[in-house]
BAFI-3210 file (N, C-alpha, C; in Angstrom, 3 decimals, decimal comma, padded with zeros to 6 digits):
// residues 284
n [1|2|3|4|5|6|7|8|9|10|11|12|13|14|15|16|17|18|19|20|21|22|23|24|25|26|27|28|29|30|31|32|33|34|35|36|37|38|39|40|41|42|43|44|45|46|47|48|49|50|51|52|53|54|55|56|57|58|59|60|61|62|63|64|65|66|67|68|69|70|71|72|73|74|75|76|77|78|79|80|81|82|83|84|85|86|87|88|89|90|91|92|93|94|95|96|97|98|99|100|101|102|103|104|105|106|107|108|109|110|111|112|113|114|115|116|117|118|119|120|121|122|123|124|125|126|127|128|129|130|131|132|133|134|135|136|137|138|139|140|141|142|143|144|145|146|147|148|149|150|151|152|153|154|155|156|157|158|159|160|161|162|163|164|165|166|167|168|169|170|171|172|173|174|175|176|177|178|179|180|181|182|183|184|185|186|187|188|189|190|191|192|193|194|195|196|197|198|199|200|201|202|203|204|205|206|207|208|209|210|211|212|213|214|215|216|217|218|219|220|221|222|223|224|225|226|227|228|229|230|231|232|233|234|235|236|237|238|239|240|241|242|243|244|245|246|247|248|249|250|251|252|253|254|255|256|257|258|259|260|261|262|263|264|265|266|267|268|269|270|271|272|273|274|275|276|277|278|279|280|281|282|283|284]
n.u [000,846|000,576|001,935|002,229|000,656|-000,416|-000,972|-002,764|-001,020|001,514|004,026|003,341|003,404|001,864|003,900|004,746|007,004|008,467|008,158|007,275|006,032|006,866|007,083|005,704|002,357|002,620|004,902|007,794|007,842|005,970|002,918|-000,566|-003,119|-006,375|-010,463|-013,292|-015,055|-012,852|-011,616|-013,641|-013,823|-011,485|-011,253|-013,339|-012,422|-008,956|-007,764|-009,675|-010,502|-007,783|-007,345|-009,471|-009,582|-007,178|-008,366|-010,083|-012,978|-016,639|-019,456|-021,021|-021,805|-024,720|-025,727|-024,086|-024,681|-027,386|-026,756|-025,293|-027,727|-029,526|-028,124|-027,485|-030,538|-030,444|-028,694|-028,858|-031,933|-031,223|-029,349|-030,727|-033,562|-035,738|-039,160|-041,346|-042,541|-040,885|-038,632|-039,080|-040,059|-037,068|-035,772|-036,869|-035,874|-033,037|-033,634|-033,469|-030,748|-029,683|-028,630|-030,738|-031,068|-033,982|-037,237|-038,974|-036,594|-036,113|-038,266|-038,731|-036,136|-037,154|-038,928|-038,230|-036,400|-038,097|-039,075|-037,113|-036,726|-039,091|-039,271|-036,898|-038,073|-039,809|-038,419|-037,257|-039,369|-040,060|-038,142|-036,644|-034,147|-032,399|-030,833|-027,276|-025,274|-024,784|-023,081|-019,864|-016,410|-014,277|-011,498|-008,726|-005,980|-004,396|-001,436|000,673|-001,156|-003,593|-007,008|-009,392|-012,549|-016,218|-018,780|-022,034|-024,076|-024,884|-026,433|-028,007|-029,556|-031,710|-030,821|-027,916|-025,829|-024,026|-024,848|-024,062|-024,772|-025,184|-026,457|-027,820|-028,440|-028,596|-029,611|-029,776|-029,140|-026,697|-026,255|-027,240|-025,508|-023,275|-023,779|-023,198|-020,581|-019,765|-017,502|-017,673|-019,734|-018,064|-015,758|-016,440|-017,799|-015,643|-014,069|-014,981|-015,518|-013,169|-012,711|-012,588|-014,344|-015,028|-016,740|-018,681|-019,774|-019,757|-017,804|-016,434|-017,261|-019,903|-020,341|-023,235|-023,707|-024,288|-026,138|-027,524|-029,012|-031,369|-032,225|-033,081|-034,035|-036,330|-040,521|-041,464|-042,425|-041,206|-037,841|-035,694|-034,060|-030,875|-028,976|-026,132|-024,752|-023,263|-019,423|-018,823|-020,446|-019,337|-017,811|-015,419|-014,790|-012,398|-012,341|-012,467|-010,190|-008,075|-008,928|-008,564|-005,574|-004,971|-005,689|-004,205|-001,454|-002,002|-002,380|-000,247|001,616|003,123|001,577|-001,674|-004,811|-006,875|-009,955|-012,958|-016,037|-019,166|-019,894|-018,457|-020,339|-021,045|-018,922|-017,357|-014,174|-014,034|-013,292|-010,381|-009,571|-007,863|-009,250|-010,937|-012,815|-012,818|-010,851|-008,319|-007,026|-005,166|-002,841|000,474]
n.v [-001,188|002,376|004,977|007,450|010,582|012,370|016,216|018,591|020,031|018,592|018,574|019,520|018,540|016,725|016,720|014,133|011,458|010,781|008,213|004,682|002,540|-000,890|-002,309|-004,403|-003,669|-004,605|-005,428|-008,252|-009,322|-008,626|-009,596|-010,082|-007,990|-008,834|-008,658|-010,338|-009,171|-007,986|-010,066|-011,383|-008,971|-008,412|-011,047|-010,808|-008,815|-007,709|-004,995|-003,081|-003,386|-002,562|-000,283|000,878|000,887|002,608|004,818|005,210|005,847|007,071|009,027|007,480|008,216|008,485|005,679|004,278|005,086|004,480|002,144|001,798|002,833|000,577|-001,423|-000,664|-001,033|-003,620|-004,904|-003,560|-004,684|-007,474|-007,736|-006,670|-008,128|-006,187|-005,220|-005,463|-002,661|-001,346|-001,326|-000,021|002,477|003,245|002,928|005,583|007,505|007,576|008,441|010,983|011,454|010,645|012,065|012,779|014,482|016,444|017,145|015,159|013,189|013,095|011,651|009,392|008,214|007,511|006,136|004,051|002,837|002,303|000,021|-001,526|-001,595|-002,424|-005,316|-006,549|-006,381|-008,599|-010,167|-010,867|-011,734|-013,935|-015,757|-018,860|-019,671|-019,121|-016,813|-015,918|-014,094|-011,080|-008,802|-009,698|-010,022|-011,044|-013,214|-014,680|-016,789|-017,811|-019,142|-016,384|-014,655|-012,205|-012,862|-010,489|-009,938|-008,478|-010,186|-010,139|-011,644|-014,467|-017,108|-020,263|-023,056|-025,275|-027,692|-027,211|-026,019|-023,628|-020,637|-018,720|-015,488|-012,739|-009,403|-007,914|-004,747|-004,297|-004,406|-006,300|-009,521|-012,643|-015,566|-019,238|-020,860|-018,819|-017,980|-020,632|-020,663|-018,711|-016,128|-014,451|-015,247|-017,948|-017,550|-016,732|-018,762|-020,405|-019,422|-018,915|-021,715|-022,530|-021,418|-018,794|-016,936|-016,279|-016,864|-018,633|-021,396|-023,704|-027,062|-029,051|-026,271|-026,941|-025,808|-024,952|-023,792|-020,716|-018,143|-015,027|-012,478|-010,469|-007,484|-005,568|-005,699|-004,547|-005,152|-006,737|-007,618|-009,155|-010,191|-011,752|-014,608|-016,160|-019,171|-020,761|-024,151|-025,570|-026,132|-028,460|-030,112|-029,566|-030,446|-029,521|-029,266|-026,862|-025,170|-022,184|-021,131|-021,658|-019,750|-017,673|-017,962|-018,298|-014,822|-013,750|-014,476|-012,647|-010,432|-009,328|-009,202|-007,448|-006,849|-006,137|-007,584|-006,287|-007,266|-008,547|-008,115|-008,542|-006,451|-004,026|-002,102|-000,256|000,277|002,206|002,937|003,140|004,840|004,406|002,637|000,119|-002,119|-001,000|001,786|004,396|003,892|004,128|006,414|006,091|004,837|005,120]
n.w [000,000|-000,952|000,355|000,423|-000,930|-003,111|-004,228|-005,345|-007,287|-009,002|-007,547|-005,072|-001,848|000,696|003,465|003,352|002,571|-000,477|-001,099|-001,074|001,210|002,394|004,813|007,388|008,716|011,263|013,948|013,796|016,110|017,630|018,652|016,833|017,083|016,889|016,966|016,160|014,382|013,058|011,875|010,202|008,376|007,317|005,739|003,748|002,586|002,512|001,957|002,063|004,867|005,981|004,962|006,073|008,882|008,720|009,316|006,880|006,972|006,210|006,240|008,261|010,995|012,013|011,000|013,041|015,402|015,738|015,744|018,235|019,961|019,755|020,338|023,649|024,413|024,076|025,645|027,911|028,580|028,438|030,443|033,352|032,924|031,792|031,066|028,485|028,506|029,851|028,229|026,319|027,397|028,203|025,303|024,900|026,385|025,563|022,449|022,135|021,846|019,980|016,361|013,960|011,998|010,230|010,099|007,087|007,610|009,663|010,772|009,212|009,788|012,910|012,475|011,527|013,415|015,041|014,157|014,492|017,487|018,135|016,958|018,271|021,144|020,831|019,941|022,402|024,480|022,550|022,375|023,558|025,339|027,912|028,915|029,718|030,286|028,949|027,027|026,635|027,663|025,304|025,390|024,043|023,171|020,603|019,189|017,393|017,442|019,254|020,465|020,503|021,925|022,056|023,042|022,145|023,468|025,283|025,334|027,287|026,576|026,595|026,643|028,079|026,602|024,942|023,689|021,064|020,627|017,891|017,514|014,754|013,020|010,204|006,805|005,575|005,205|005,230|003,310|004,004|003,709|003,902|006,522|007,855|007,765|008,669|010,402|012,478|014,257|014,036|015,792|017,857|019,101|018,997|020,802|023,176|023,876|024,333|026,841|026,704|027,572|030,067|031,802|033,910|033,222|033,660|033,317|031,138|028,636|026,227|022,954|021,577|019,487|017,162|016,848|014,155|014,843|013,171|013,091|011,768|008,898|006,687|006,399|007,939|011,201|012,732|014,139|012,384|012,165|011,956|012,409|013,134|013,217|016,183|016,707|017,404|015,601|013,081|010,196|010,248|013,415|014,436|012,581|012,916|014,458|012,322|010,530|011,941|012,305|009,940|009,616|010,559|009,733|007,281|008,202|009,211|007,239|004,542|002,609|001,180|-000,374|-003,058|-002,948|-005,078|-004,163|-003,152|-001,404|-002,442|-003,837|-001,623|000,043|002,165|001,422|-001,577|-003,317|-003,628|-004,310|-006,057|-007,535|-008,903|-010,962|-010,338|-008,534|-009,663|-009,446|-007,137|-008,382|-009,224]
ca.u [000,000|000,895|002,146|002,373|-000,208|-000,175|-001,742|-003,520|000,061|002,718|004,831|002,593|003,031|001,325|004,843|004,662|008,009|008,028|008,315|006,400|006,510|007,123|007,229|004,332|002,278|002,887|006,134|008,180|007,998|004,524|001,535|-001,576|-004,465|-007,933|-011,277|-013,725|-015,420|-011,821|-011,400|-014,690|-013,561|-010,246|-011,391|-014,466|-011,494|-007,777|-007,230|-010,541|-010,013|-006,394|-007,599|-010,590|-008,049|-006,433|-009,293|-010,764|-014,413|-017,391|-020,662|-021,951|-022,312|-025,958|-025,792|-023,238|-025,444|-028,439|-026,289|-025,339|-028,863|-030,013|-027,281|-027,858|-031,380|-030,745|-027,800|-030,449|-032,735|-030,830|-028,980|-032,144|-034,933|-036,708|-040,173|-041,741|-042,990|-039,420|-037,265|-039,793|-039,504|-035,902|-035,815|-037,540|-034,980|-032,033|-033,763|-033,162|-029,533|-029,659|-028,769|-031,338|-031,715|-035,013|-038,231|-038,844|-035,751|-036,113|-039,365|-037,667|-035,325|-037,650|-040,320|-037,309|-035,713|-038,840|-039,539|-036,297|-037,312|-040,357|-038,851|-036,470|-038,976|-041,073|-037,384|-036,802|-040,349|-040,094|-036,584|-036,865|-033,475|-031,871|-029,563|-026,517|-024,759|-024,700|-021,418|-019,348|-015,274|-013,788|-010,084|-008,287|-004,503|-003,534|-000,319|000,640|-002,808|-004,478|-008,201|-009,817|-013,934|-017,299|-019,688|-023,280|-024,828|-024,276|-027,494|-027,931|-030,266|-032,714|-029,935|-027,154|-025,654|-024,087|-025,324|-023,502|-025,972|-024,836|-027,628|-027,559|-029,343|-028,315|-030,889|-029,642|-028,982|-026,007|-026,730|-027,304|-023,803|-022,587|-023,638|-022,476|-018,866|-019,207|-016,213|-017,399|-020,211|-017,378|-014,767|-016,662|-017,885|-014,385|-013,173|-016,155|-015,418|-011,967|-013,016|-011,950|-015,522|-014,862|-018,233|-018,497|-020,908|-019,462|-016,769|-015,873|-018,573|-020,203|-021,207|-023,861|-024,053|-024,281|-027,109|-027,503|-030,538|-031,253|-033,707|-032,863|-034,254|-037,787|-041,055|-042,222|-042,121|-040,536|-036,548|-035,070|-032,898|-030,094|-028,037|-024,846|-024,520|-022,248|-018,719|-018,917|-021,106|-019,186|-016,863|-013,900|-014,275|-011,395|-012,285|-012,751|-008,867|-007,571|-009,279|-007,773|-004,194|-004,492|-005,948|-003,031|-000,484|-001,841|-002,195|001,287|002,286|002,998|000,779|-002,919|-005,070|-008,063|-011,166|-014,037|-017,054|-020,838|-019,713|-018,415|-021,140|-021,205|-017,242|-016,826|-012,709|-013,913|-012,534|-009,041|-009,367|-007,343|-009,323|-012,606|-011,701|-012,213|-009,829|-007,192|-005,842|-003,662|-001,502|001,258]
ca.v [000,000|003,470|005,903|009,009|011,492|013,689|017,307|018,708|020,333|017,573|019,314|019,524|017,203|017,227|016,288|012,890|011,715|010,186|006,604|003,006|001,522|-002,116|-002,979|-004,909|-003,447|-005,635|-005,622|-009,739|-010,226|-007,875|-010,077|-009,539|-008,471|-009,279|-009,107|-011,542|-008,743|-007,709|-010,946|-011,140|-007,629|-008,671|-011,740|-010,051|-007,597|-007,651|-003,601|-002,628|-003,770|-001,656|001,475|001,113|000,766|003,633|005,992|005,680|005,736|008,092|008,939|006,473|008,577|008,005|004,171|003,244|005,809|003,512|000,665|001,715|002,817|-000,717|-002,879|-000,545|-001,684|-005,406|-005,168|-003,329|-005,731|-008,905|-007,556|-006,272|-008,554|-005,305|-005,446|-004,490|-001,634|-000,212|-001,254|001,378|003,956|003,792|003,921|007,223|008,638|007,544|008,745|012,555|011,603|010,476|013,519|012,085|015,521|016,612|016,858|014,065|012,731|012,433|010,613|007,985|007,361|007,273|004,993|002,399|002,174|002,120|-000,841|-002,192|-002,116|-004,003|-006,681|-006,615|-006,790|-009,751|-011,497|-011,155|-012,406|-015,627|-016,781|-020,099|-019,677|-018,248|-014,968|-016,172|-012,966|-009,984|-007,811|-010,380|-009,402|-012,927|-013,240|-015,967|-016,472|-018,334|-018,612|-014,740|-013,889|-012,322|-012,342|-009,967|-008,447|-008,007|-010,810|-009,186|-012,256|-015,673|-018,067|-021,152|-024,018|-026,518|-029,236|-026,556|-025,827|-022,384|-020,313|-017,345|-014,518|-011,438|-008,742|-006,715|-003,549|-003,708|-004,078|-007,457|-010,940|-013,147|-016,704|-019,568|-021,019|-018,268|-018,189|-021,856|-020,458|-017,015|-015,894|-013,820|-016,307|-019,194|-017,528|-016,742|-020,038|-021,171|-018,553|-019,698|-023,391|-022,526|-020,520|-017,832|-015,682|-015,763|-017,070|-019,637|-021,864|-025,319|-027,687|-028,428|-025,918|-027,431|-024,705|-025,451|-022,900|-019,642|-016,593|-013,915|-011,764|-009,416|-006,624|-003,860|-006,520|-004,089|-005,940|-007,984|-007,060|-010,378|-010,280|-012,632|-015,549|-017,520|-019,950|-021,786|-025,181|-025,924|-026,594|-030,106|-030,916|-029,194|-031,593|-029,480|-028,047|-026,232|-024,166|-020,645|-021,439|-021,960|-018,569|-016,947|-018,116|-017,022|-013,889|-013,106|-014,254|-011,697|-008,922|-009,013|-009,424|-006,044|-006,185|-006,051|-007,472|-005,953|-008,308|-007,716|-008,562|-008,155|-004,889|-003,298|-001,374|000,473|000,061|003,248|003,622|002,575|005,516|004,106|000,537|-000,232|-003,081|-000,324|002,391|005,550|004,056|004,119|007,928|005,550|004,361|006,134]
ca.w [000,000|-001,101|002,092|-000,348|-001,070|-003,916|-003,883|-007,382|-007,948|-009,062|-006,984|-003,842|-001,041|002,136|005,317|003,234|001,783|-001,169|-001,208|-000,878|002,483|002,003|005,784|007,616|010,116|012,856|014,058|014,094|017,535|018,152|018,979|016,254|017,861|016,179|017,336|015,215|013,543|012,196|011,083|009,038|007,409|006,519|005,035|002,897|001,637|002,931|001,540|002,803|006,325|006,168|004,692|007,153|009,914|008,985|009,034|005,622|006,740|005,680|006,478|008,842|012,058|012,235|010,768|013,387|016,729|015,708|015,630|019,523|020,533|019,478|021,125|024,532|024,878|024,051|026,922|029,282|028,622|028,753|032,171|034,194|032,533|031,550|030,808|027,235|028,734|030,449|027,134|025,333|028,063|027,724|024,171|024,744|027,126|024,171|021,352|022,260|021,972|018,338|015,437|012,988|010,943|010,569|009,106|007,037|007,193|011,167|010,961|008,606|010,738|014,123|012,037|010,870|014,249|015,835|013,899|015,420|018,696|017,852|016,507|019,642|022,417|020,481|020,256|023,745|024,185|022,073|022,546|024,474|025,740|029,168|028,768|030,615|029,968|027,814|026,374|027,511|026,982|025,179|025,280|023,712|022,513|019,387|018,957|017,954|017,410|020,515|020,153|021,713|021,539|023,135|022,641|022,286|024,604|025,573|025,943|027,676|025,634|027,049|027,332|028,776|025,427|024,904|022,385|021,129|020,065|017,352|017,172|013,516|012,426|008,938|006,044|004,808|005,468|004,380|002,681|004,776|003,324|004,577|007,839|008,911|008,129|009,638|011,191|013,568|014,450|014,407|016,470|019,180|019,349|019,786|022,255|024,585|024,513|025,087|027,747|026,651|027,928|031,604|032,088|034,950|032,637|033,808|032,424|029,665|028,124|025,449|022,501|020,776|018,079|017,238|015,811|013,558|015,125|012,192|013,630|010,843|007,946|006,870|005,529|008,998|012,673|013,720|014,146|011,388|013,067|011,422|012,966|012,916|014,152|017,104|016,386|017,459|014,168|012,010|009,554|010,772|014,811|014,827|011,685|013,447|014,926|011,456|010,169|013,110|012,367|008,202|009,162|011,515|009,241|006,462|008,897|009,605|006,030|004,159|001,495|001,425|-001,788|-003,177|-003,327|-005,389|-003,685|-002,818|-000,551|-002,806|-003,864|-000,741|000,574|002,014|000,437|-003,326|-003,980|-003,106|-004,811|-007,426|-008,677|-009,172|-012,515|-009,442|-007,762|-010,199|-009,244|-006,275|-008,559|-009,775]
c.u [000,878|000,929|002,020|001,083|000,353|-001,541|-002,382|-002,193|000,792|003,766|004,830|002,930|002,481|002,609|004,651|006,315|007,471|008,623|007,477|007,144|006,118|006,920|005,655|003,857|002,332|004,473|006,846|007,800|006,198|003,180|000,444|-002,828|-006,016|-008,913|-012,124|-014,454|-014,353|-011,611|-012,535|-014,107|-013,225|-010,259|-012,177|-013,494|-010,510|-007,459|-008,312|-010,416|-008,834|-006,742|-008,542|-010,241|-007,230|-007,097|-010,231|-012,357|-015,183|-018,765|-021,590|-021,730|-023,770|-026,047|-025,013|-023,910|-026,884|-028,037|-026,233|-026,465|-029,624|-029,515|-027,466|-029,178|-030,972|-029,886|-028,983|-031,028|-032,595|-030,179|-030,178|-033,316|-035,988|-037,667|-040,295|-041,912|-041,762|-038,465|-038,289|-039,222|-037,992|-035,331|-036,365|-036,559|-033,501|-032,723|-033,208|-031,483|-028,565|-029,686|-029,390|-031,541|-033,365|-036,417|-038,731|-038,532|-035,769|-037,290|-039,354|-037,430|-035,972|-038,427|-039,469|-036,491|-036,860|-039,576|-038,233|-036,382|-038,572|-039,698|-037,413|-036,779|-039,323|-039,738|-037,033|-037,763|-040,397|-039,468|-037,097|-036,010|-032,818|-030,562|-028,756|-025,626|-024,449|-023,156|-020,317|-017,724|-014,744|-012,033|-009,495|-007,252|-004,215|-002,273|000,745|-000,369|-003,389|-005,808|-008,909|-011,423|-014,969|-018,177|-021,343|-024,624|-024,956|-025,763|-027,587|-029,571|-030,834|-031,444|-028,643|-026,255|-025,636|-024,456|-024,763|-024,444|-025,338|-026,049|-027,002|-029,096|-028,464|-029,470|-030,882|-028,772|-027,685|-026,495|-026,861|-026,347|-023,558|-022,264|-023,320|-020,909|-018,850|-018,315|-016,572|-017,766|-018,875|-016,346|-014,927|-017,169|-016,880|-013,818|-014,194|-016,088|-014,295|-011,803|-012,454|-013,375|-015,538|-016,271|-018,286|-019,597|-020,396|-018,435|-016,955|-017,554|-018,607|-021,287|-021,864|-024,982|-024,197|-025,756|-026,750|-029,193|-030,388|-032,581|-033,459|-033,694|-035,987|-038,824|-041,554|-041,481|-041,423|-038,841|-036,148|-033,803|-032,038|-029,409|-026,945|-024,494|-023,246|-021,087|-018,525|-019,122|-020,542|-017,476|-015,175|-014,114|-013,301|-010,831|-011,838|-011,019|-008,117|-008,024|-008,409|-005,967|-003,709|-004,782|-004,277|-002,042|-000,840|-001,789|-001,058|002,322|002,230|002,443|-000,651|-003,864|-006,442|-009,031|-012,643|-015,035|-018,618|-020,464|-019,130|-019,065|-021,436|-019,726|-017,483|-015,171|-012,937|-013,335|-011,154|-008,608|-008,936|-008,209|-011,186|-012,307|-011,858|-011,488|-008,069|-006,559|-004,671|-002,567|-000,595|001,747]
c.v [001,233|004,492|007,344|009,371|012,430|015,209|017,304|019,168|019,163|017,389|019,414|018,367|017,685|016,550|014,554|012,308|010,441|008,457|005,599|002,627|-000,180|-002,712|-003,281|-004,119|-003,560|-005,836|-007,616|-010,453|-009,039|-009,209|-009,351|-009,408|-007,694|-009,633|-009,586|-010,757|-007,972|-008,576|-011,327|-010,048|-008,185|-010,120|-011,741|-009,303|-006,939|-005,901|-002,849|-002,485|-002,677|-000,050|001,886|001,951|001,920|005,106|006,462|005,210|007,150|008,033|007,798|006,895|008,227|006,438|003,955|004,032|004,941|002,330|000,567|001,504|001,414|-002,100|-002,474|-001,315|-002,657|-005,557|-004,828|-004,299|-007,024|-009,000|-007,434|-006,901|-007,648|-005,715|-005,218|-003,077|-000,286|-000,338|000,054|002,564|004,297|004,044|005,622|008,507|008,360|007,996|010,479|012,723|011,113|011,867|012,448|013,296|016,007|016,801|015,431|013,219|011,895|011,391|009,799|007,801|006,925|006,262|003,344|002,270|001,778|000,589|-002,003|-002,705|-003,235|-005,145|-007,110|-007,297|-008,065|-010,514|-012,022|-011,723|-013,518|-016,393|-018,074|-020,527|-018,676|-017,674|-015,660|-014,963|-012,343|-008,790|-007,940|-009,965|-011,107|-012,269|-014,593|-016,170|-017,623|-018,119|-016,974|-013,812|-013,914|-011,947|-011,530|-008,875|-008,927|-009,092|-010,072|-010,395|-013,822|-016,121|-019,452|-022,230|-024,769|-028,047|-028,716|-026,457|-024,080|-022,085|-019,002|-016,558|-013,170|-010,848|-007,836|-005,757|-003,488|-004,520|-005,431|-008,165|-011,942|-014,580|-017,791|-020,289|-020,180|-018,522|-019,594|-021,427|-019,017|-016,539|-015,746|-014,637|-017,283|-018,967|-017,115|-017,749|-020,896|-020,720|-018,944|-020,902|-023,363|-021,837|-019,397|-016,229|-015,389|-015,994|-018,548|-020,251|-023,917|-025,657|-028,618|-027,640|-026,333|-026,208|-025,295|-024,676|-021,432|-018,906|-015,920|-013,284|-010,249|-008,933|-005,411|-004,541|-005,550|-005,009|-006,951|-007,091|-008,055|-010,235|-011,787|-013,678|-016,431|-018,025|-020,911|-023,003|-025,025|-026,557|-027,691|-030,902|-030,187|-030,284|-031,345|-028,382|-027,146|-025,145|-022,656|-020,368|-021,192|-020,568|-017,179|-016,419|-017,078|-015,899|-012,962|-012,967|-012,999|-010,471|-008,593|-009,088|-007,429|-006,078|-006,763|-006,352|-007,084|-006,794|-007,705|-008,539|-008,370|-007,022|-004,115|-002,003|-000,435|000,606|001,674|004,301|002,920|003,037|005,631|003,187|000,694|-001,191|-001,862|000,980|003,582|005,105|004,110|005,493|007,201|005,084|005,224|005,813]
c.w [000,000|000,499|001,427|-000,961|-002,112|-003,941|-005,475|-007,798|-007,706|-008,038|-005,476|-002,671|000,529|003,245|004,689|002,668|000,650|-001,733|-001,029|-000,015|002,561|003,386|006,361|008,718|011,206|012,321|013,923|015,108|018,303|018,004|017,702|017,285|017,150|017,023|015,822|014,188|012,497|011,319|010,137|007,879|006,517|005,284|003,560|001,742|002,272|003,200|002,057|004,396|006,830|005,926|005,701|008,623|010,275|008,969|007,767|005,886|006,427|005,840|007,151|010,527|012,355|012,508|012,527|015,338|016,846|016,247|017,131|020,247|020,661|020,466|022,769|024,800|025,085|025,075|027,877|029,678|029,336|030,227|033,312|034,296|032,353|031,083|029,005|027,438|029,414|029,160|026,195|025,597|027,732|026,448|024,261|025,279|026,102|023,440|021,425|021,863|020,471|017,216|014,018|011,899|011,568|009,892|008,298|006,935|008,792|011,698|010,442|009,381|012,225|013,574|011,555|012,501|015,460|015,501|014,544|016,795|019,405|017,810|018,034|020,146|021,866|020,337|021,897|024,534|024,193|022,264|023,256|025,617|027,090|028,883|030,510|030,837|029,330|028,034|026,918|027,240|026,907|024,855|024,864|022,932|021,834|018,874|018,917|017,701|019,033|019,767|020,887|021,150|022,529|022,728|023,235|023,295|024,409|026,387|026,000|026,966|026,357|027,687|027,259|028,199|025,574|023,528|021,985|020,187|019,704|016,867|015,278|013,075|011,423|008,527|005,317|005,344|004,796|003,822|003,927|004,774|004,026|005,822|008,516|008,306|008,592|010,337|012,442|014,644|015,909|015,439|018,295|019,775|020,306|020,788|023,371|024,592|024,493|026,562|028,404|027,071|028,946|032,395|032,816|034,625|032,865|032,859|032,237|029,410|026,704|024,715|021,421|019,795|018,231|016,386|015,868|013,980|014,461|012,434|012,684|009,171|007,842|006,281|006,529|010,166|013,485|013,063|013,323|011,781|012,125|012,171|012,290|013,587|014,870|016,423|016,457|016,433|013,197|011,355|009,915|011,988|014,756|013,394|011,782|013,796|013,157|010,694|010,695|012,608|010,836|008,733|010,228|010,559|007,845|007,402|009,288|008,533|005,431|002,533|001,578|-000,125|-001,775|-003,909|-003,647|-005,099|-003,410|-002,232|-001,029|-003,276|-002,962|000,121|000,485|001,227|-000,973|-003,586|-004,193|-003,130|-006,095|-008,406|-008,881|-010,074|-011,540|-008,615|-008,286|-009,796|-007,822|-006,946|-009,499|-011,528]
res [x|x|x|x|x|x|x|x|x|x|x|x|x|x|x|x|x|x|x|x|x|x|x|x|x|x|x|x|x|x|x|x|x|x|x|x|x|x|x|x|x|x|x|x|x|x|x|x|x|x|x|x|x|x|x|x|x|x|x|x|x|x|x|x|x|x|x|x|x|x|x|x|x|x|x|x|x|x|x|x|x|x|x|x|x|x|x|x|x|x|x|x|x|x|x|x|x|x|x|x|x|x|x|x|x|x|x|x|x|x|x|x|x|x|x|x|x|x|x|x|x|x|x|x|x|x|x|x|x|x|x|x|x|x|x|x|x|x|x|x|x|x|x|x|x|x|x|x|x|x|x|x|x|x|x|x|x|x|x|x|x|x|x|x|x|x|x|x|x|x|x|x|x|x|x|x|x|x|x|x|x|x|x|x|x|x|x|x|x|x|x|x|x|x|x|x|x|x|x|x|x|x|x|x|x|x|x|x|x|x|x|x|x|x|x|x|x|x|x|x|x|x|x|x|x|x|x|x|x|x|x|x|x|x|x|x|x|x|x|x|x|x|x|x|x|x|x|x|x|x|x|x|x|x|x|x|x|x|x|x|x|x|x|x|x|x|x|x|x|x|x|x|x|x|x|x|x|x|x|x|x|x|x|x]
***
């Protein structure tokens, strides 16, 4: 990846010098450290992930204040056993704290997250399963990969089976291929039956699968569930481990490749992809 910046004059440089830095970001002897939604990124799109990384995002203050407002309740909730009637109220006392614009731009956005919350409550409702603990911190060391993130809630199954639970407010769904290799899914899977969640759920804990609870999906008031079977049944347990290890060894490699994929279309740095024809002004 390019370190140099050019101005509109040839001539111009912004305190950059001018050369290609060849070296990796991670030092030899530095530890990588990846949480599981890094490792999804990086896998989706190596150069994405890096430019991301380095500040190349855009316009998703709102998207990503929803995204909070959303995951507060469902913590509330799942900590306190709030009612229907108190996860509302407190939506009410967060919403003031949301910059939605205004006019009818703000009643969009109150009428689509309000449909979020719906679909929420009526999950928290139906589930069948007992909330063993919500925004849990998982730690777990692979070789020189440290893993390290927040699991959004950890439920216990009829026959004492963990279940790892990722909430999403986005607008779409991945395949159901997909989701039995999900990274993020799979790696928190494995960091909780390594016991790497800190969650005093008995030994050995036995995980027995993971969800995708997609409450941003419009077109029905019921929260959209996929699941991932338990690593146990899958033809290779120790998949999520093996994801882990490649994504370490590229993150510590010094070059980054650009993958063209379904997200492109919305990749906030297109403008900074070689393999897309506006991103050609990076190369020299």
């Amino acid at each position: 990846s390019r370190h140099d910046i050019r101005g509109a004059d040839p001539d111009e440089w912004y305190g950059v010098p001018d050369s290609t830095d060849t070296s990796p970001l991670v030092g030899v002897d530095e530890p990588v450290s990846l949480s599981p939604s890094q490792i999804e990124g990086y896998l989706r799109c190596p150069l994405r992930w890096m430019l991301q990384r380095a500040g190349g995002e855009n316009g998703t203050a709102l998207r990503q204040s929803i995204g909070t407002l959303v995951h507060e309740l469902a913590f509330e909730a799942g900590r306190s056993s709030l009612t229907p009637e108190q996860i509302w109220a407190r939506y009410e006392e967060l919403w003031p704290t949301i910059d939605a614009g205004r006019g009818w731009v703000a009643r969009r956005e109150r009428q689509r997250v309000d449909a979020m919350v719906t679909r929420l409550v009526r999950w928290l409702q139906q589930s069948p399963r007992e909330c063993v603990d919500v925004e849990i911190d998982v730690r777990a060391d692979i070789g020189g990969a440290a893993v390290r993130g927040r699991l959004d809630r950890l439920d216990r199954d009829d026959d004492g089976g963990m279940v790892v639970v990722d909430f999403k407010t986005g607008t779409s769904a991945p395949t159901r291929a997909d989701v039995e290799v999900n990274p993020q899914l799979g790696v928190y899977q494995w960091a909780v039956a390594a016991g790497g969640s800190g969650v005093d759920a008995g030994a050995p804990v036995r995980q027995a699968g993971g969800v995708l609870v997609h409450l941003g999906i419009p077109g029905t008031d019921q929260a959209k569930e996929q699941v991932q079977p338990g690593l146990a049944d899958a033809q290779d347990p120790q998949w999520p481990r093996r994801l882990v290890e490649e994504v370490a060894a590229g993150v510590a490699s010094p070059t980054f490749a650009a993958l063209v994929n379904p997200g492109c279309g919305h990749c906030p740095v297109r403008s900074s992809c070689p393999a897309h024809p506006e991103g050609g002004q990076v190369v020299p």
